[in-house]
C-alpha positions, 0 to 999 in steps of 0.5 A: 855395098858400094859404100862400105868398100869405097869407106874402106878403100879410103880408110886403106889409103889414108893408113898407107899414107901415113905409113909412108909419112911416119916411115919418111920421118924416120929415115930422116926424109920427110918433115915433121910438124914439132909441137911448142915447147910448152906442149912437149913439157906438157906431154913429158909431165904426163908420162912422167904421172903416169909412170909414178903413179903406176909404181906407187900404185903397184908397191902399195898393193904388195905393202898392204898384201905381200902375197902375190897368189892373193894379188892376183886373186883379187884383181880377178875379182876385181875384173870380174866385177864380183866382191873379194870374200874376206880373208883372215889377216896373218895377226888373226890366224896367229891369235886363232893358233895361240888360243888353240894351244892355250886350250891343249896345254891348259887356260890355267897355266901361266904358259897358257894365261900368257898365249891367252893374252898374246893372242887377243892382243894379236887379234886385235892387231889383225882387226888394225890392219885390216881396218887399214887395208881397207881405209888404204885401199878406198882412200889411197889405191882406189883414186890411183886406180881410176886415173890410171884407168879413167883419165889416162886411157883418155889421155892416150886415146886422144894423143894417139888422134893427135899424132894421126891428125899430125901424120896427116897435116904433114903428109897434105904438106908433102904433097903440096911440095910436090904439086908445087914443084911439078907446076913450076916444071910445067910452068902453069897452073895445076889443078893438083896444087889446089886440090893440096892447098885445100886438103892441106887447110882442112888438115891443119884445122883438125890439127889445131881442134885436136891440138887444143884438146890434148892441151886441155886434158893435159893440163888436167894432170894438175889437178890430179896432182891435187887430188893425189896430194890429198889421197897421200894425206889420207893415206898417211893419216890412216898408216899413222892411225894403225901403227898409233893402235898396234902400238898402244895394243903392245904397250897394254900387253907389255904392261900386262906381261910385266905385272903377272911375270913374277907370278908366271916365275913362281908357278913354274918353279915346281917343273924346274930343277933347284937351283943348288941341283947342279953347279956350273963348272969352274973353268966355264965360269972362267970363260963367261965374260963379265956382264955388267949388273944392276947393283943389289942391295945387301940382304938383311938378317930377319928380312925376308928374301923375296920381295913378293913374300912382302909388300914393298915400302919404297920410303924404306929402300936404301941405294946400295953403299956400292953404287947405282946405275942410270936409266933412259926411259924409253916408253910412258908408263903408268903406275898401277899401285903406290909401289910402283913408280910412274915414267915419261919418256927420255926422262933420266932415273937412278936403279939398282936391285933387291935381293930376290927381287923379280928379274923383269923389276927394277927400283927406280929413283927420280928425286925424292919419289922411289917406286918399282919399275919395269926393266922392258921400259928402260933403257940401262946406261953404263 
């Protein structure tokens, strides 16, 4: 019993004294023990990791859930030691609404066939992100985590016993002051300058211990440096490999859209009214600005005038007499049959039209080879 209060009668005076020390320093009445230089620029470089760190951290949590309720609900799990259940991605939800509503306005429909196929490329999408999520979040947020949970918190522990070890080398140094001036006044020896000298050695030996100890954890943020360098390029690998696959995903449905558009056009004539049914008025035509049009080559008498009630030779096809346009390719395309035209991109071709021809078509002319194209691939030059 008599030892717990006498521990704690000691440990309340060593607080009081640097209580008064820290206070003294501040109101500019006491001196301060400053580190080296290279100590400050160790402990500036430290801070400045962890503030970073902390908001990298923090924005790459809301890049990869930008729902703050789901945020919180799986960092409670992650508090509670307990594993996040699964959660459908917005892609998967998306596929699991389109293919319900194919279902309800009929599979066999080309509105229906087309949410069919819109959903299963959305659905693959979604099983890319999370693919990424989950590579990011192990790869990437989880090294950032444990510095900042592991490492730091060592950090701060052991800087907060250097400050203490330092309040109390300081506080040794004032009282020594003070010993020294009293002996001078009562001109002998003091027993109280000993007992400081003494007491002051054993403080700057814990100041000195304790010093190298901090110096070496923070000379460690190199090496974290290091370790977050290689996270960030895997972090990178894995957002190039996501967006690599979603857009691979959209080039297949794009392609898939582009093929069956026409026949999709054809099927849903019988629900439109003709086209001879109502003629726009004259004075609205009037008022419609010009809009610059692929040229169109001259129907032929005894021809057909759609292209898909023939199969197209592009030997045969003649550029119209009034000229061309050319065309930026903006995507590879691959062609499909011997009718259709294969693209790099950036290259430059020649287009126009066909009478009757589908909208979402093109033909396309690079040197001697001619072939359709589809217009999502280009971009039109005037």
């Amino acid at each position: 019993m008599d030892f717990n209060v006498k521990k704690l009668a000691s440990d309340a005076g060593v607080f009081f004294s640097r209580a008064m020390q820290f206070t003294e320093e501040k109101l500019g009445q006491a001196e301060k023990t400053e580190l080296d230089a290279h100590f400050e620029s160790l402990l500036a470089r430290a801070d400045c990791t962890k503030n970073w760190t902390e908001k990298i951290l923090r924005q790459t949590e809301v890049l990869l859930q930008p729902n703050p309720s789901a945020r919180v609900e799986e960092f409670l799990y992650e508090k509670l030691d307990r594993k996040v259940p699964s959660r459908v991605t917005n892609g998967e939800l998306l596929a699991q609404y389109m293919t319900e509503a194919a279902n309800d306005f009929g599979p066999g429909t080309p509105y229906g066939k087309t949410l069919i196929k819109v959903g299963e490329t959305q659905r693959r999408l979604g099983a890319a992100e999370r693919d990424f999520i989950h590579s990011a979040s192990i790869n990437f947020l989880t090294p950032l985590r444990n510095f900042l949970e592991g490492d730091w918190r060592t950090i701060s522990k052991e800087r907060r016993i250097l400050q203490n070890r330092r309040l109390d080398l300081d506080a040794c140094k004032a009282r020594l002051k003070k010993a020294k001036a009293a002996e001078a006044k009562a001109a002998l020896w003091s027993d109280e300058v000993e007992k400081a000298e003494h007491e002051l050695r054993l403080t700057q030996t814990e100041f000195d211990r304790q010093a190298e100890v901090t110096r070496l954890l923070l000379e460690g943020i190199s090496s974290t440096h290091v370790n977050h360098l290689r996270c960030l390029h895997e972090f990178v690998e894995s957002q190039t490999n996501y967006y690599a696959q979603c857009y691979q995903y959209m080039l297949d449905l794009q392609k898939q859209l582009g093929r069956f558009s026409g026949t999709f056009v054809g099927n849903a004539e019988s629900t439109s009214p003709p086209a001879a049914a109502t003629s726009p008025p004259a004075v609205a035509a009037a008022t419609i600005p010009a809009v610059p049009t692929i040229p169109v080559v001259p129907t032929i008498v005894g021809v057909p005038n759609t292209v898909a009630e023939s199969v197209l030779n592009p030997n045969e096809v003649k550029p119209p007499a009034s000229g061309t346009r050319k065309a930026r390719v903006l995507y590879d395309y691959e062609a499909a049959d011997s009718t259709e035209l294969a693209l790099l991109a950036d290259e430059m071709i020649t287009v126009y039209s066909l009478p009757g021809m589908d909208p979402d078509w093109l033909i396309g002319e690079r040197g001697n080879q001619k072939g359709k194209v589809p217009v999502t691939y280009l971009e039109l030059l005037s």
